[in-house]
Rosetta silent file (secondary structure, phi, psi, omega in degrees, C-alpha in Angstrom):
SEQUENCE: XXXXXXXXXXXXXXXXXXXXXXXXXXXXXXXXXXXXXXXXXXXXXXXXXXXXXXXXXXXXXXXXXXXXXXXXXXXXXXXXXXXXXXXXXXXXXXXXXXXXX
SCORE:     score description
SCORE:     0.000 S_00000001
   1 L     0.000  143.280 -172.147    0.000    0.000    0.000 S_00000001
   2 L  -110.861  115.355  166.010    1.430    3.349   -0.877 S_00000001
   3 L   -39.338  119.428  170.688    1.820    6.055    1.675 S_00000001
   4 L   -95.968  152.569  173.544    0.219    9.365    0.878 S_00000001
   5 L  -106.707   72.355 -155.048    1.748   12.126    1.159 S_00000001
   6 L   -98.854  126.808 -157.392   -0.459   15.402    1.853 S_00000001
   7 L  -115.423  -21.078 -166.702    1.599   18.475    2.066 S_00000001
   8 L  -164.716  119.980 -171.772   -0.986   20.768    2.571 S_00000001
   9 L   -54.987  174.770  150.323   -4.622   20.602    4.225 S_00000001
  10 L  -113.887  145.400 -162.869   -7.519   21.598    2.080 S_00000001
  11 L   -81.284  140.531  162.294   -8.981   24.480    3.035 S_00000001
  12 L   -77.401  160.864 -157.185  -13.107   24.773    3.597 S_00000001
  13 L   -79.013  140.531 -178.290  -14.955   26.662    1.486 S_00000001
  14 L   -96.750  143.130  169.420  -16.105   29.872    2.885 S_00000001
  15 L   -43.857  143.220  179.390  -19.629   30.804    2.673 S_00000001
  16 L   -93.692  -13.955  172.589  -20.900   33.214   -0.249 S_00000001
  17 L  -131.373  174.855 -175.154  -23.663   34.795    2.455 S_00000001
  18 E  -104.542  174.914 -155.708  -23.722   35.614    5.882 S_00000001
  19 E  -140.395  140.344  172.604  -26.241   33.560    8.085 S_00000001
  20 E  -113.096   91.479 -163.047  -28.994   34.540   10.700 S_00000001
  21 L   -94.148   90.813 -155.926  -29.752   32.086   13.041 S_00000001
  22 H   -63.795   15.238  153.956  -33.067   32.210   14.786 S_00000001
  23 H   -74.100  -20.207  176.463  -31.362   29.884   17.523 S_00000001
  24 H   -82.628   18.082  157.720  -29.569   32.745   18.691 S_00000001
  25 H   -92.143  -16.966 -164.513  -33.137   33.961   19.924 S_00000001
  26 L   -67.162  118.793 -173.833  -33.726   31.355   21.830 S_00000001
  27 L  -156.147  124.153 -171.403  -33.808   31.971   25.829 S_00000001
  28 L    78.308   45.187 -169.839  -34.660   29.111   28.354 S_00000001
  29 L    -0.627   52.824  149.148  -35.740   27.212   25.391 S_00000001
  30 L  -145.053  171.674 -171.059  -37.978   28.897   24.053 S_00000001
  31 L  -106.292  139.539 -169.126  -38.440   32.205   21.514 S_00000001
  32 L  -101.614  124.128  157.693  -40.566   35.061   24.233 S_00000001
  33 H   -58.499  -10.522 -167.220  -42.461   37.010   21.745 S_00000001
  34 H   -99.789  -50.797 -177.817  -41.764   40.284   23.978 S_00000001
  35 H   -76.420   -1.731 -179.148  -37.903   39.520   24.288 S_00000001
  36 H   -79.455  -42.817 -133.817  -37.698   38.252   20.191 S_00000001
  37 H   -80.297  -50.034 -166.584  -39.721   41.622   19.281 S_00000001
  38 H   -71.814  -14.103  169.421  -36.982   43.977   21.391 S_00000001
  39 H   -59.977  -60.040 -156.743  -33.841   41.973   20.199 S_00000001
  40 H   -57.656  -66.144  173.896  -34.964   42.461   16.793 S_00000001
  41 H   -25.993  -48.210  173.813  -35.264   46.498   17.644 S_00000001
  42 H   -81.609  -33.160  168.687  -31.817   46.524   19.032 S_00000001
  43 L   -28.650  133.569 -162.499  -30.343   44.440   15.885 S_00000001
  44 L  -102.903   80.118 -170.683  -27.611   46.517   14.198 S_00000001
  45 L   -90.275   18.356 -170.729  -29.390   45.415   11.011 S_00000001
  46 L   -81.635  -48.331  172.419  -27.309   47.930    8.767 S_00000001
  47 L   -43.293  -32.972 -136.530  -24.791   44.832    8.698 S_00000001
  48 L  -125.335   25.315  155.808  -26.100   43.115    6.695 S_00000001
  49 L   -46.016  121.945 -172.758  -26.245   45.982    3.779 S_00000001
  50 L    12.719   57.494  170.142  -26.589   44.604    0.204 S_00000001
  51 L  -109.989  173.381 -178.128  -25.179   41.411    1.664 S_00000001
  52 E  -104.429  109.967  151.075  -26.482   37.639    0.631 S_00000001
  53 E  -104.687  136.869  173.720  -28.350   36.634    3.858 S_00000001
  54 E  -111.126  132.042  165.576  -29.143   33.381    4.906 S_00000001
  55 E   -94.260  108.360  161.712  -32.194   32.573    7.793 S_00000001
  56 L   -71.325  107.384 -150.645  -31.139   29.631    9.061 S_00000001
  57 L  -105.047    1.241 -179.550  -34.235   27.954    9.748 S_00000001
  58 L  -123.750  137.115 -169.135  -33.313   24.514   11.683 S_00000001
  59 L  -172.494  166.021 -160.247  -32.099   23.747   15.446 S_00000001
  60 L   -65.841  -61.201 -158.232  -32.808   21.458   18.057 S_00000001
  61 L   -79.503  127.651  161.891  -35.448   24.232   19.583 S_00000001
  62 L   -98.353  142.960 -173.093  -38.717   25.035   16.702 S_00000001
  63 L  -112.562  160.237  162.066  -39.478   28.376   16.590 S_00000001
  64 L   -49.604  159.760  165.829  -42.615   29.904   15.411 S_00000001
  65 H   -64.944  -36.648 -132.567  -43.612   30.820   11.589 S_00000001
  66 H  -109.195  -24.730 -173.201  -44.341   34.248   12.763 S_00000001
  67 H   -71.481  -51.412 -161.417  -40.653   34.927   13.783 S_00000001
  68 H   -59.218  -35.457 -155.560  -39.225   34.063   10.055 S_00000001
  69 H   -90.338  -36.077 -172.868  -41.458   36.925    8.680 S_00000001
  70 H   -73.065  -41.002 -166.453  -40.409   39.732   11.365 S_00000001
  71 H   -39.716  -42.702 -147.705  -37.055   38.197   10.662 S_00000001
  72 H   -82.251  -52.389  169.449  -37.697   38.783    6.948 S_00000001
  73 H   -52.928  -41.052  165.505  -39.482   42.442    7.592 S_00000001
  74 H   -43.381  -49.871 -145.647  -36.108   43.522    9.490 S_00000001
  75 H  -120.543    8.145 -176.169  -34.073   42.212    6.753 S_00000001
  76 L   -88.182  -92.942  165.470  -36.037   43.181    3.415 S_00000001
  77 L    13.877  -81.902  174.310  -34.986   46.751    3.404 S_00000001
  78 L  -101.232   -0.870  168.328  -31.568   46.393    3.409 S_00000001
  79 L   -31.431  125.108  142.552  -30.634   42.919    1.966 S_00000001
  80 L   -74.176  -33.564  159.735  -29.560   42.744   -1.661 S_00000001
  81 E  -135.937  175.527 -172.635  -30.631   39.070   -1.181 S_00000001
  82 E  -150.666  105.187  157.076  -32.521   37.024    0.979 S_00000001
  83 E  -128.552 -145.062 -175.190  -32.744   33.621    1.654 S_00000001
  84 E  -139.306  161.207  178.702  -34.127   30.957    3.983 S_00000001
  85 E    99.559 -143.717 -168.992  -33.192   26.635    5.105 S_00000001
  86 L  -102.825 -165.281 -149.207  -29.580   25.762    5.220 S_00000001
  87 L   -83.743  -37.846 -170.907  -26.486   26.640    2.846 S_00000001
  88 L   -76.994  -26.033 -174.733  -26.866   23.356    0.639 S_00000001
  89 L  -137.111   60.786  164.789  -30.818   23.688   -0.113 S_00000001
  90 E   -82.541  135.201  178.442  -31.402   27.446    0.493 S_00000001
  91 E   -98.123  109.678  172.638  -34.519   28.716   -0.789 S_00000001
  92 E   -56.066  126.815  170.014  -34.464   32.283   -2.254 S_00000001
  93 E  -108.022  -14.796 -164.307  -37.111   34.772   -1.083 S_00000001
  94 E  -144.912  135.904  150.156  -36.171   38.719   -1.565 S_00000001
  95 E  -158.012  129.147 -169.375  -33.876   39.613   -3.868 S_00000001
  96 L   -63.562  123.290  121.924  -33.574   43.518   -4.439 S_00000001
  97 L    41.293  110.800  145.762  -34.400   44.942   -8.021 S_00000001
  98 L    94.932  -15.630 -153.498  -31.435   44.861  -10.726 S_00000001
  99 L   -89.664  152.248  154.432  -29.262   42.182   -8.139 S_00000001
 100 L  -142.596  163.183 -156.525  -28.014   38.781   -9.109 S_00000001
 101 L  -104.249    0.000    0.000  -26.622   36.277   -6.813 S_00000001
């Protein structure tokens, strides 16, 4: 058997969008409609200017339907695109006027 010889790791591929994880809402395990609504207020949501967003939609904790859409109102505005599941099967939802991904 012939000994390989790997010189150099391969690297992983970095993501093409940045990702928005409604687990990072989560407190006590569950999402509090009163403490989801004022996180979202306080969200510096300016990052994520005519960026590729992803809503990560799956985690051990299910969150409501009603969360992805304030998620989605928050994040329409300034997006250039916007979508939602994970990185391998994302489904596009927003994508601003004249943009291509």
């Amino acid at each position: 058997m012939q000994d390989l010889n790997i010189q150099q790791p391969i690297a992983p591929k970095e993501s093409p969008f940045v990702t928005v994880d409604m687990q990072d809402f989560i407190e006590g395990g569950l999402l509090r409609e009163k403490q989801f609504r004022a996180a979202l207020k306080a969200h510096n949501w300016d990052q994520y200017k005519d960026q590729t967003v992803l809503v990560k939609g799956c985690g051990e904790i299910p969150v409501p339907t009603w969360s992805y859409m304030l998620i989605a109102a928050y994040l329409v505005p300034v997006v250039g695109y916007l979508m939602f599941g994970e990185g391998c099967s994302a489904i596009p939802i927003y994508r601003k006027q004249g943009d291509k991904l």
